[in-house]
C-alpha positions in Angstrom: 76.5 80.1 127.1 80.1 80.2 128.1 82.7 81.4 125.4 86.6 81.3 125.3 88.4 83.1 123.3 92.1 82.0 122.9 93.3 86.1 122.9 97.2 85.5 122.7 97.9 87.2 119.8 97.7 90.4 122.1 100.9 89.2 123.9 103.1 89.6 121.3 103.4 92.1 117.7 100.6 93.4 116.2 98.8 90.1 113.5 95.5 90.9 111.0 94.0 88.2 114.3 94.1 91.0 117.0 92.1 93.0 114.6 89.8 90.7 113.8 89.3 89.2 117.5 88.7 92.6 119.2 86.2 94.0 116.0 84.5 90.8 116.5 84.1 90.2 119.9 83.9 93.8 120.9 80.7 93.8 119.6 79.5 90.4 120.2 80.0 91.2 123.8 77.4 94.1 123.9 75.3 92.2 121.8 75.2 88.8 123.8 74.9 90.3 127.0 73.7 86.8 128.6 76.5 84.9 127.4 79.7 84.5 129.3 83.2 85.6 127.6 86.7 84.2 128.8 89.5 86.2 127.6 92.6 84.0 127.5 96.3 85.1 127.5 99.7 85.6 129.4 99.0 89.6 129.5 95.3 90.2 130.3 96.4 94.2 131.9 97.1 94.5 128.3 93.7 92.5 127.0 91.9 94.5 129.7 93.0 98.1 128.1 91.6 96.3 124.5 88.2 95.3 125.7 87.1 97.1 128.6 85.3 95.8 131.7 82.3 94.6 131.2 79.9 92.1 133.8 79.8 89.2 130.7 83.9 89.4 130.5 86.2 87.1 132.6 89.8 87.7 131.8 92.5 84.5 132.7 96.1 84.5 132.7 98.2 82.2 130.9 100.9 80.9 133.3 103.1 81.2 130.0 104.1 82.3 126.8 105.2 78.9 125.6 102.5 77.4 123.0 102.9 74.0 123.6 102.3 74.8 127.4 99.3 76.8 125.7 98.3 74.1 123.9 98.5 71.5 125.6 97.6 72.5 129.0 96.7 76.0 130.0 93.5 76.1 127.7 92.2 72.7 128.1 92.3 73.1 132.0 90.9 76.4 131.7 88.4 74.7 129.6 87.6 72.2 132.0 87.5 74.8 135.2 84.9 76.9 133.2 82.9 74.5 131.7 83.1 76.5 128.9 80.9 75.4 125.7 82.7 77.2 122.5 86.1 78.3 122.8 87.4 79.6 119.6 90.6 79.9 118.5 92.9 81.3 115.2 94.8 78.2 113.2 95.2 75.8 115.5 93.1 74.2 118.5 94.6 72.2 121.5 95.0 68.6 120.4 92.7 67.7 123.4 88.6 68.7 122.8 87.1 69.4 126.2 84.6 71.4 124.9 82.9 72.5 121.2 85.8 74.1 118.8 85.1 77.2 116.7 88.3 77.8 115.1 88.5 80.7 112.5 91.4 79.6 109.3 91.8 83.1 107.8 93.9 82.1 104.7 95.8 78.3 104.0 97.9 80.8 100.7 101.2 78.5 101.2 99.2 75.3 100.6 98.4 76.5 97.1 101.2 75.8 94.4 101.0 79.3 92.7 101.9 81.0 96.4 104.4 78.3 98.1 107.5 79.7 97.1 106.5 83.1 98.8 106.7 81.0 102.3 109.7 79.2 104.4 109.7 75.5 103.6 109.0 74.9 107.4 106.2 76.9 108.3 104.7 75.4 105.5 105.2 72.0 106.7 104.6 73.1 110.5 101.6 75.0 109.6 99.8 72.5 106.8 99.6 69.8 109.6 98.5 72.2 112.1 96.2 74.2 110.0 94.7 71.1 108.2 94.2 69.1 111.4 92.7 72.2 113.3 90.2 72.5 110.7 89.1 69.1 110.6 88.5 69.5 114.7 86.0 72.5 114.4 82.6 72.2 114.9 81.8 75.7 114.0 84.4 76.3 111.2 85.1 80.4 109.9 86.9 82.0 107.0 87.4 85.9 106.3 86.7 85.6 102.6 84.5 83.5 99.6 88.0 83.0 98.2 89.7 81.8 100.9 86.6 79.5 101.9 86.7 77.8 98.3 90.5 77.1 98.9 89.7 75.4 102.2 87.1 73.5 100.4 89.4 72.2 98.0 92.7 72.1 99.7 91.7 70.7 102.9 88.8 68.3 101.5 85.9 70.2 103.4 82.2 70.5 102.7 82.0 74.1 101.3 78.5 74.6 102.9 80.2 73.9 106.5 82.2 76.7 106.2 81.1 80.0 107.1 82.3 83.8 106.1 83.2 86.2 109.3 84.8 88.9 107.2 87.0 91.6 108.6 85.6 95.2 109.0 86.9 98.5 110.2 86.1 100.8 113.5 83.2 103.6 112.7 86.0 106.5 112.2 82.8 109.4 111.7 83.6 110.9 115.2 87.4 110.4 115.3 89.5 114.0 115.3 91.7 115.3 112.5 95.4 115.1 113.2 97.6 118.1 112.2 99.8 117.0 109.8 102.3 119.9 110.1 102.6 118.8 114.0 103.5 115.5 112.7 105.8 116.4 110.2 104.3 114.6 107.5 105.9 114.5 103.7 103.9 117.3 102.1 102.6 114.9 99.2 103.1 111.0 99.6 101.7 108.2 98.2 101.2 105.1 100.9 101.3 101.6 101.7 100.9 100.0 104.9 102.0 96.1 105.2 104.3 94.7 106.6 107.4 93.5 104.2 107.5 90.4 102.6 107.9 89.1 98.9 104.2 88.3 98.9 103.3 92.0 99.4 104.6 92.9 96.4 106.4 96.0 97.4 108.7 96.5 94.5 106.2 96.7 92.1 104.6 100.3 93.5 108.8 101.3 94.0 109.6 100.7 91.0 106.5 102.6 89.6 107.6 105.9 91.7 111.0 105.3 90.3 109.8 105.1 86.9 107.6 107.9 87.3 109.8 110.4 88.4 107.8 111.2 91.1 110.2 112.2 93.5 110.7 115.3 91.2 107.2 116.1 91.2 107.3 116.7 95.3 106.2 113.3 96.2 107.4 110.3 98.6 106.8 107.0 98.8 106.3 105.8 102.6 106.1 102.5 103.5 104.8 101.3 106.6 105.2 97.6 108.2 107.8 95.8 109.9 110.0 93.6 107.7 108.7 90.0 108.3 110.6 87.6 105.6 113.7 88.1 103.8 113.2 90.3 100.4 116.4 90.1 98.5 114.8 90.9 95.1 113.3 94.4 97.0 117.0 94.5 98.7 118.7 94.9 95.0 116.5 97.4 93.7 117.0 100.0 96.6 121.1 99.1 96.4 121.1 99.6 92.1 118.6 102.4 92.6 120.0 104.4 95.8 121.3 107.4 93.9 118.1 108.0 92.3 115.7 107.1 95.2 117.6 109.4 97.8 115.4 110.2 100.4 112.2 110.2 98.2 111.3 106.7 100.1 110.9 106.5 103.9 110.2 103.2 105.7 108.5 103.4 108.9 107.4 100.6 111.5 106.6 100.4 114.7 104.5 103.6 114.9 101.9 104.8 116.7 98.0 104.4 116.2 97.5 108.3 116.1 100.7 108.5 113.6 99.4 105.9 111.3 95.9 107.3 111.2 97.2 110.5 110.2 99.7 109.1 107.2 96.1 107.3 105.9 94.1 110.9 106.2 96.5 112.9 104.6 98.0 111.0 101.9 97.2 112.1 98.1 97.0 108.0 97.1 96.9 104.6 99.1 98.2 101.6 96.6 98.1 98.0 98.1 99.7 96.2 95.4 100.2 92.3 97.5 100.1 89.0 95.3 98.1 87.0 97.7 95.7 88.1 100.3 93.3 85.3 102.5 91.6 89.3 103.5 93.7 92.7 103.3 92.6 94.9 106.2 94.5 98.2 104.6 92.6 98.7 101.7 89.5 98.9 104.1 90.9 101.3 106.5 92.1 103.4 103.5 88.4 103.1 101.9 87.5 104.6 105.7 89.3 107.3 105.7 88.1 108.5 102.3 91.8 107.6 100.4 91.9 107.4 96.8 92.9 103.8 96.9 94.2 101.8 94.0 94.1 97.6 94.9 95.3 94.8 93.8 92.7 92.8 92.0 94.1 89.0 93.1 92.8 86.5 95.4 90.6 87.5 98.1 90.7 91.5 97.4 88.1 90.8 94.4 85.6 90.5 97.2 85.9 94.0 98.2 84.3 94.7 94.2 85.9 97.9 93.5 85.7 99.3 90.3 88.1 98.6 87.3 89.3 102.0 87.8 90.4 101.4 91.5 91.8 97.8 90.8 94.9 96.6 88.9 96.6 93.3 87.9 99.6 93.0 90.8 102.2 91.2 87.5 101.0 94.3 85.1 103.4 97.5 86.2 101.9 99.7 83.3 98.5 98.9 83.7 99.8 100.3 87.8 101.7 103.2 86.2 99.2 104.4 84.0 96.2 104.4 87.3 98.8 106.2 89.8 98.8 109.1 87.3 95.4 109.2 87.2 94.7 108.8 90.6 97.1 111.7 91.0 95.7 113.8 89.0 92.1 113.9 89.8 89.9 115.0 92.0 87.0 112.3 92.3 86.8 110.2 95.1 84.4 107.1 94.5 82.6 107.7 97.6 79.2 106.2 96.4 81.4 102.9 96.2 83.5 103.1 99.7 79.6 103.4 101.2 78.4 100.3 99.8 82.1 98.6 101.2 81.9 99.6 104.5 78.1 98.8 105.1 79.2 95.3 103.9 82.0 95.5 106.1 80.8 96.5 109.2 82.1 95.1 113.1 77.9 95.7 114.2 76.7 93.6 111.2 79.6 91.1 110.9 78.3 90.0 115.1 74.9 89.9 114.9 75.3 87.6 111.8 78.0 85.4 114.0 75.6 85.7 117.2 72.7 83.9 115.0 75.2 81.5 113.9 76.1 80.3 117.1 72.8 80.8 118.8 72.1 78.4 115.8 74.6 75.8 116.1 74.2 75.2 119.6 70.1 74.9 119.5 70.8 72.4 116.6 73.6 70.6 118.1 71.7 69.9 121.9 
């Protein structure tokens, strides 16, 4: 069987996608080792340093960046050179089918009314056509969540039991070294959240709960990690009204290295991930690897991850997040009975052999 995988997300900043194409397919590759892979994009040097060479892999340059050249004629030709059978892609498809479609919809959050306003009026009307058309195209149709399949379901008019869960996991971290905290110069106590910045994430909430806490007196930071994405005036305010008091008690990092942010996960004394909306969350999971006391928002697709009430928290409710910080702070149990029943859910190994029987499935039915 011949497979294309539309891999242009690795051309530009890092997305949830590239972490969910190369946990996927990394494995699928050494699993399937009769079927043929096609890694797609204008960088394949890059895609080549992601996956490795391997006899089953054919890597194929883009001749652009463009997406409508992407689109509308670099993949289908490739497609038709190949004779490829699947080729999956993230969103959207081309508009032309040359072969069978997989196409993976991770979350459709702006087409529900309770999350709109947290997007641009465009990309919601750009995306909804895209999104919703792309879907209908798919002969093998994916989703990273039971939540976010239910909302395709209903949103997008879609038999529910044509949809089919390929969840996100996390790398095996057992044999990875420690990193030396001092030779990093890491905060000496810090509480964490990794996301990039956005309304949606819900940032303010965990600020103002350091704020209120008087933390900072205590010998804590608050670091923030993520590139700012989409304007967050309401988050802008606070630090302006606040700046006295905050000082340099917060510290906003992006762009860093994988070794840094591994290190700010392993030696932080408490991981919050307070965001509104989630069609996944990929943090709390690499904080649950790395044996962080986590606390998690309990909206939207995180209630899959079933952590305890104690490790949970309403993202509108700042007590009920005040009152579990200070808990979380202050004691030394780390649910780690719970994070091993997560991760063996959440697992790259498991997550492809499921996905291989799927497709060895679809295509024996579909001949």
């Amino acid at each position: 069987m011949n497979i294309l995988i539309d891999a242009h997300v690795f051309d530009d900043k890092y997305q949830g996608t590239r972490t969910y194409i190369k946990g996927l397919y990394s494995e699928l590759i050494a699993v399937a080792k009769d079927w043929n892979f096609f890694l797609v994009a204008y960088d394949i040097e890059n895609l080549k340093k992601e996956f490795g060479l391997h006899k089953n892999i054919t890597y194929i340059p883009l001749k652009s960046k463009n997406k409508f050249y992407r689109l509308l004629i670099g993949l289908p030709l490739i497609i038709k050179q190949n004779k490829i059978d699947y080729a999956h892609f993230q969103y959207i498809c081309p508009p032309i089918k040359k072969c069978k479609f997989i196409i993976t919809t991770h979350d459709i959050l702006f087409e529900q009314k309770e999350f709109k306003a947290f997007f641009p009026y465009k990309y919601r009307v750009i995306n909804g056509t895209l999104f919703k058309m792309s879907a209908k195209k798919a002969d093998l149709l994916l989703t990273v969540s039971e939540y976010s399949r239910a909302k395709i379901a209903k949103l997008y008019n879609i038999d529910i039991n044509t949809i089919y869960i390929t969840p996100n996991a996390v790398v095996d971290l057992e044999h990875e070294n420690e990193f030396d905290k001092v030779d990093l110069q890491l905060p000496d106590k810090y509480i964490l959240y990794v996301s990039r910045v956005e309304p949606r994430k819900n940032h303010l909430i965990l600020l103002k709960s350091f704020v209120e806490l008087d933390l900072a007196k205590q010998g804590y930071k608050l670091v923030f990690i993520g590139n700012k994405d989409i304007p967050y005036p309401e988050l802008e305010q606070y630090l302006i009204n606040k700046a006295a008091v905050i000082n340099d008690s917060v510290m906003w990092l992006h762009s860093i290295s994988n070794k840094s942010l591994e290190a700010y996960y392993k030696n932080t004394e408490l991981f919050v991930f307070p965001s509104f909306a989630e069609g996944f969350g990929i943090p709390p999971l690499e904080a649950i690897a790395r044996k962080c006391k986590i606390l998690c928002s309990k909206s939207t697709a995180m209630a899959d991850f079933a952590l305890p009430d104690s490790l949970v928290f309403d993202p509108n409710n700042i007590e009920e997040l005040k009152q579990k910080i200070m808990f979380q702070l202050f004691t030394e149990n780390i649910q780690l009975d719970v994070y091993s029943k997560i991760l063996a859910r959440y697992n790259w190994m498991k997550i492809a052999q499921d996905y291989y029987n799927l497709l060895e499935k679809h295509n024996n039915e579909s001949k």
